[in-house]
N, C-alpha and C positions, 0 to 999 in steps of 0.2 A: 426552822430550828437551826437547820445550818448555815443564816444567811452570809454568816461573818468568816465564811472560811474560808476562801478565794484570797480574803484579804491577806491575812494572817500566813497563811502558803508562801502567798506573795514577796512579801516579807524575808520569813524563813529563807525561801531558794534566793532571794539579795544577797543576805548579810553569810547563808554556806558559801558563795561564789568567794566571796571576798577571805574565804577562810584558807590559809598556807601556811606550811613549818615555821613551826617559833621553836624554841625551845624554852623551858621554865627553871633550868637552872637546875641546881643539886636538888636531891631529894629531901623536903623541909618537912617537921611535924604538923599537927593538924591544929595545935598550937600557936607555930611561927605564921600558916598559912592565914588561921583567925586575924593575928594581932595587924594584919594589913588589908582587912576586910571591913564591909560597911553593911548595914540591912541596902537593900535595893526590892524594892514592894510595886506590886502591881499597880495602876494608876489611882484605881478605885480603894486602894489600902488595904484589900481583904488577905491577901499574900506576898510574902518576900520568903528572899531565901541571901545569902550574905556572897558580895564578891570583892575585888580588888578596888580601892578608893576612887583608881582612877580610870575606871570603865565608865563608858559612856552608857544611856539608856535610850534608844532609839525605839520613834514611836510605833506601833506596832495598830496603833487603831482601835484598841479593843482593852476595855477598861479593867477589864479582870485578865488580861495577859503581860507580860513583863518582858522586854527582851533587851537583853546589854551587849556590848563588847568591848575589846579593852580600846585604847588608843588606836593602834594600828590596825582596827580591824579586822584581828588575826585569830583572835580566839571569841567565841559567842556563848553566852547563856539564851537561855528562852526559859519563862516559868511559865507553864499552862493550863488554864483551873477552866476546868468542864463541870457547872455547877451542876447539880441531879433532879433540882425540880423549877422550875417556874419558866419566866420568858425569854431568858439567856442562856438555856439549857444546851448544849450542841451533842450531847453524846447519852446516852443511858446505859453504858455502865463501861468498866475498864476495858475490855476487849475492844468495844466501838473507839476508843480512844487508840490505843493501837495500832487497829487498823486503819486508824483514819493518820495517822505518822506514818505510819510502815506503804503505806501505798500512795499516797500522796504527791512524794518529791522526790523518789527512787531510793529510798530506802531499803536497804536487806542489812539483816543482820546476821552477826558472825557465827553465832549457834553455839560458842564458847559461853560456858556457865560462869556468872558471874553472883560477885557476892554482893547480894544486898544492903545498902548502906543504912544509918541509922539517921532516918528521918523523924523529929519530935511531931507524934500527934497524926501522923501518919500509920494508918493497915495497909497491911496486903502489899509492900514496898516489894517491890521490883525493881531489876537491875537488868540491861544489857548493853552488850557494844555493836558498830554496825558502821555501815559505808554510806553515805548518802552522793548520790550522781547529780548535780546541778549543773547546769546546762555546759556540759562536757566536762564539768570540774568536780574531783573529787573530795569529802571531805568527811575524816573520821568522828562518830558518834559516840556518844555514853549519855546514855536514855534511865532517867528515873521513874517509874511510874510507884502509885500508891494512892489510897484516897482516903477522905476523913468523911463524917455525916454529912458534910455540908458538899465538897466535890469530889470527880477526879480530878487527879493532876498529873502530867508529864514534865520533867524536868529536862531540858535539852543542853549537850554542854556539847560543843564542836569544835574542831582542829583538826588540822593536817594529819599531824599523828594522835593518835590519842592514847600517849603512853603513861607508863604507871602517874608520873608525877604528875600528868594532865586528871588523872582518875585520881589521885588523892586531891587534889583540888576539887575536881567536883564533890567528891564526897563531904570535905571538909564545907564546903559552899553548901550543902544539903542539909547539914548537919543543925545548918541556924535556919531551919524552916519554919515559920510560922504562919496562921492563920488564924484573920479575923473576920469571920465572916458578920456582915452587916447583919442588921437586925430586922427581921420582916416585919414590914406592915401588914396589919390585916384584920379589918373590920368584920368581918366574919364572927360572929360568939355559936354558931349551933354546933352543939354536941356531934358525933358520927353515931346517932344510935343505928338501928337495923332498919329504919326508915328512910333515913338519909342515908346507909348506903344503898339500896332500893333505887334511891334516886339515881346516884353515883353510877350505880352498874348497869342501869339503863344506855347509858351513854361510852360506856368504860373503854370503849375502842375508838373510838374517837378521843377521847380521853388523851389513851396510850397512845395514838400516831400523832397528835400535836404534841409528845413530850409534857403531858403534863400528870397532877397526881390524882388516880382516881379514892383515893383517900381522905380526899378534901372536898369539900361539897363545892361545885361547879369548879373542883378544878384547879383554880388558882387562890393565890389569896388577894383578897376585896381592898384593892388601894387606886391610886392615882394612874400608877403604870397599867395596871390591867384596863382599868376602865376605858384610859384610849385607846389602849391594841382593841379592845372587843367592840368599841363605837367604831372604829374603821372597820374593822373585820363584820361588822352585821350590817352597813352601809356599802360594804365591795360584795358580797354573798349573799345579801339577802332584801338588801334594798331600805332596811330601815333605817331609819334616824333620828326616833323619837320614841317619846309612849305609845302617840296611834298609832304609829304603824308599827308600832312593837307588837301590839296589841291586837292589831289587823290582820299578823304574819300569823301569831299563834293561831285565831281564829280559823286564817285556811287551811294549816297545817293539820289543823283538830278535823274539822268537816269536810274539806276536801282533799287536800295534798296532792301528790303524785297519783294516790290510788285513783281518785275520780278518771284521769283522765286515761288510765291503767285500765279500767272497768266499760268506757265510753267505746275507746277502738277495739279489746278485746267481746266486748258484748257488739260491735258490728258487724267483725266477721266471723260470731256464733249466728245471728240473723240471717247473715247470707251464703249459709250453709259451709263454714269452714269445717267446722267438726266431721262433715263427708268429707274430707279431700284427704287425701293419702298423704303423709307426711313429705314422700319426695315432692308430693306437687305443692305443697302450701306456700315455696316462695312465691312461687308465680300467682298464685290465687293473690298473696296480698296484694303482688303488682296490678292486679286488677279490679281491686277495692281502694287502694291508695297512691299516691302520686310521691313514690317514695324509691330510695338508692337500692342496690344489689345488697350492701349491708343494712339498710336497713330492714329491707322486706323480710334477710335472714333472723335480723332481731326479731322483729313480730313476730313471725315462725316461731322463735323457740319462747317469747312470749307467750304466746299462744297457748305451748306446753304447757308452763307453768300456771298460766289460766283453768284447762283442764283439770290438772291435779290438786288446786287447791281453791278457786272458786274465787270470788268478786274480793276477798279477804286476803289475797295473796299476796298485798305490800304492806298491809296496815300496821306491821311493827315497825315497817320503813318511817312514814309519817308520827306514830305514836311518840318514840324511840327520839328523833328529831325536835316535837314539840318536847321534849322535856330537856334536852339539851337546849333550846330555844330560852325556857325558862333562864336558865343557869346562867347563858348568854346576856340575858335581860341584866342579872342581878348583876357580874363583871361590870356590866355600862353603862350599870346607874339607872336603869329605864324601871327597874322594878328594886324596891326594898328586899331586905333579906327577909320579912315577916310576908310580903307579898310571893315571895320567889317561892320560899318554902310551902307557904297553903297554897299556891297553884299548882304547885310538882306533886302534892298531897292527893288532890281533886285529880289531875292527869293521871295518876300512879293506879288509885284505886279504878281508873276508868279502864285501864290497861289489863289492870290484873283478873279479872274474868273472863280476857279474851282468850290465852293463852294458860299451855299447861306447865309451861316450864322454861326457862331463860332459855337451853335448846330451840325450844319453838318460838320464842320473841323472834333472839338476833336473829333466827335461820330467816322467820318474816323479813327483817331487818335489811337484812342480804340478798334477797330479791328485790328487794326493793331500791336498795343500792346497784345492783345491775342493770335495773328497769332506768335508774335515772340517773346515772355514769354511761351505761352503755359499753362496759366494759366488765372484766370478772372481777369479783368481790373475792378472791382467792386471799388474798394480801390481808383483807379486814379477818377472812375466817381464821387466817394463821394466829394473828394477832388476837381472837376469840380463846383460842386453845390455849394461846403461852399463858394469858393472862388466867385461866381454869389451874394452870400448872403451878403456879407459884403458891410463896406460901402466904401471900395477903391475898391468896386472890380473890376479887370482887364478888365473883359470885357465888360467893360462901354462902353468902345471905339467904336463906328459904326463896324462893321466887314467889310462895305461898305465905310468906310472913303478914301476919296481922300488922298493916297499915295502918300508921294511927298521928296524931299528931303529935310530937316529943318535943317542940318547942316552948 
């Protein structure tokens, strides 16, 4: 989600270095400042905001960001649009944006209240001033943040000093802000009844750590772009690249998965009597059932545990949870129709829903399961469990016992 921000940084700490005192002359109205301004739009068109005719636009690499400066490369704009859902997404909500400015290129800001300016079409606009440190050079800030349905956005205006006239310029430059955000593809037609979000929350954390909308049935919407991120992405992770072995994956995810082999080692050493061995001694036992590391024999062990307390069933929401994501996967990249995606997620769903008493007991399945096959804690997914129960769309509003049915 963030691949593109190295770049963009990059960038940025250039064209601050190159920034030193100018001065802008008397104090002009917002009027005078306009009538020597031009729209200047991000590459892809969806945003601009207005500056001086004769500033240059230096490319910045990234089709929905904007960044100019005059002539002498003294003074800088940057437009920055953090869109909120799909595969260009880099931030999920204003604060993340923020922080990702403010910590980045040595940023601190002045703590001085400032007044928000009037951006058209723009909420929640924001104003600050701030110091930014590039590699040993300093360079004053007036930062705009604010966002519309479609993103956030940060508006960066830089100089040596950044005094009133430099701030009534930015303002003035702010003031012609527009946005045209493209129009989505998306072959997608299923309603979100309580079935299809059923589906949706099956997978919803997954969902939310790729930045995508659990709102939307698998996620994204069904176009060109999606389809190659998810033919490469189930081709690097999963091995497929086709219908068979689209079709092959779900098969072993359905009947065997992680768990079988979850069930294999822990059912070896209940045969050969782990259940007597006293929990301090069970590393060493597994060193002597298996040909395995210091961390791994401690994993088994605490496997083990888990074994114990919840019996041969203790990842199957791992596996379940995964083939229905699978599905969803399928339908992104083209390997399954949306009429196929949907009666298979149907058939999974109801297969699911009698094993379990409550979304509680899926993910928590879910999340050993994830443990068992990371081998690492699932602390991160559970948080992101919780935020997403906290909100107000949240996913698993849905009954977990809702009459499954087909709504298409």
């Amino acid at each position: 989600m963030k691949k593109y921000r190295l770049t963009w940084l990059l960038c940025v700490m250039t064209l601050l270095v190159a920034v030193c005192l100018q001065g802008c002359g008397g104090p002009k109205s917002q009027e005078e400042l306009l009538a020597n301004m031009q729209e200047f739009a991000t590459a892809d068109g969806s945003a601009a905001i207005y500056l001086d005719k004769d500033w240059k636009i230096e490319d910045m690499g990234i089709e929905y960001f904007m960044c100019a400066a005059n002539e002498s490369g003294t003074r800088i704009a940057i437009l920055m649009q953090f869109q909120k859902s799909g595969l260009n997404q880099m931030a999920s909500s204003l604060d993340e944006v923020k922080d990702l400015i403010k910590t980045s290129y040595g940023y601190s800001a002045s703590g001085e209240s400032q007044e928000a300016p009037q951006v058209p079409g723009m909420t929640n606009v924001q104003a600050e001033r701030g110091t930014a440190q590039v590699e040993g050079t300093s360079a004053e800030i007036y930062l705009v943040y604010g966002e519309t349905d479609y993103a956030y956005y940060a508006i960066l205006y830089g100089a040596n000093s950044m005094n009133d006239n430099e701030i009534a310029y930015a303002k003035a430059s702010c003031s012609k802000f527009s946005e045209n955000a493209p129009e989505e593809e998306d072959a997608t037609t299923v309603e979100l009844t309580d079935t299809v979000r059923w589906f949706n929350a099956s997978y919803a954390v997954l969902t939310e750590l790729n930045g995508w909308d659990y709102n939307r049935f698998a996620g994204l919407p069904a176009n060109d772009e999606s389809k190659a991120l998810e033919q490469e992405s189930l081709k690097e992770w999963w091995d497929v690249t086709d219908r068979a072995t689209a079709d092959e994956t779900l098969e072993w995810a359905l009947t065997e998965g992680h768990r079988a082999g979850f069930v294999e080692n822990m059912s070896y050493l209940e045969e050969n009597g782990m259940s007597d061995v006293a929990e301090a001694d069970r590393v060493g036992f597994v060193h002597e059932c298996f040909v395995v590391t210091d961390d791994q024999a401690a994993q088994m062990a605490e496997q083990y545990k888990m074994y114990e307390e919840f019996g041969a069933s203790a990842l199957d929401g791992w596996d379940y949870c995964r083939a229905m994501n699978l599905v969803s996967f399928y339908y992104l990249a083209g390997y399954y129709t949306e009429q196929e995606a949907l009666d298979k997620s149907l058939e999974i769903a109801q297969m699911i829903q009698p094993l379990f008493g409550s979304w509680d007991e899926l993910v928590d399945s879910y999340m050993r399961g994830y443990e068992y096959w990371a081998e690492e804690s699932a602390d991160e997914r559970r948080a992101v469990y919780e935020d997403l129960k906290s909100r107000e769309d949240n996913p698993y509003a849905v009954d977990f016992k809702t009459s499954l049915e087909k709504t298409w």
